[in-house]
Steps between C-alpha positions, in 0.01 A plus 500: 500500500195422694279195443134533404412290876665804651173662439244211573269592801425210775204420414585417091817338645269283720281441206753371277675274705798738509621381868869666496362851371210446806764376765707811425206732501439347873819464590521914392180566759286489258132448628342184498142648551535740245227507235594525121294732249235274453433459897620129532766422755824331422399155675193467378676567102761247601189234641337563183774428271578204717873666567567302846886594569373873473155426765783353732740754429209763626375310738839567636527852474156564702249489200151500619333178395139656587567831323197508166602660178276826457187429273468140523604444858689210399734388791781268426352208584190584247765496225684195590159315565328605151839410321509137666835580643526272796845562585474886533146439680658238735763820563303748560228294710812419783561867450137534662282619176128556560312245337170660507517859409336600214610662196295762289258196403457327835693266417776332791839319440276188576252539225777503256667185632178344536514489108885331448526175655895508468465773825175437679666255737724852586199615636320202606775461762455792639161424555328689154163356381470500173286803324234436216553684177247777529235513213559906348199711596267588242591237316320192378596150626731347337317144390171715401686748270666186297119314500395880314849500291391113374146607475616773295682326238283218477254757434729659227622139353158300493372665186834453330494107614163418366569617212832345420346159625211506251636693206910464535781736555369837636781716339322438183161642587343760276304586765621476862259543783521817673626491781577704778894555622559288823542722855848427430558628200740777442351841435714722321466865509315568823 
């Protein structure tokens, strides 16, 4: 009778933590550099997933800790640094990960850890500066679009206020100002 891991591919074995079913894939020649359906690599799924016995494990059977997952062009050491995973970073940093290649977004290894204080010293000792958060283009700065979101409401909320203070609750009103729905309103059917 054969067991439903018999037919797990390396990468979902990486994924799920499932280090005997990876070992014996490796240990059957099984590449580590391989690339599953969806274009990511097995060490970057195990980084990800924060799987460390299975990053060691293919760290020891020659898995390329520089090698980007199609599409995103996520390396390894991308995953482990968005995730916060310190140990696996540590790991694949002394296996000589690049800490400033970019992925699909421009964004490095470092600008990730620059983000998690439980790694940044990782990178810090070898020398990283930390990266600012970069502001999205085309979009407005943060502090001004919450002045318009307050603006907003208070514009949307005064009417309702002055009433209740001179006149009482404002659920009661026969006649409720008219008012216009707040930018943040939902609008449904559009």
């Amino acid at each position: 009778m054969q067991s439903i891991l018999d037919h797990v591919e390396l990468g979902t074995a990486c994924a799920e933590g499932l280090y005997e079913s990876a070992l014996s894939m490796l240990e059957s020649g099984e590449n580590p550099n391989q690339y599953s359906e969806d274009g990511f690599t097995p060490i970057c799924l195990a980084a990800f997933w924060g799987k460390s016995d299975i990053v060691k494990a293919l760290l020891n059977f020659g898995a390329d800790v520089n090698l980007a997952n199609i599409g995103s062009r996520m390396t390894p050491l991308h995953a482990a640094a968005f995730q916060g995973h310190g140990k696996i970073a540590h790991l694949l940093l002394e296996a000589g990960s690049e800490m400033e290649v970019e992925d699909k977004y421009g964004n490095t290894p470092v600008y990730y850890a620059s983000s998690d204080d439980a790694i940044w010293p990782l990178f810090a000792s070898k020398g990283c500066s930390r990266k600012p958060v970069k502001q999205p283009q085309n979009e407005p700065d943060i502090q001004e679009s919450e002045a318009q979101i307050k603006k907003d409401f208070e514009a949307y909320i005064s009417p309702l206020r002055e009433h209740h203070h001179a006149n009482g609750d404002v659920l009661g009103m026969d006649n409720p100002p008219m008012l216009e729905q707040p930018v943040f309103a939902i609008e449904w059917g559009k």
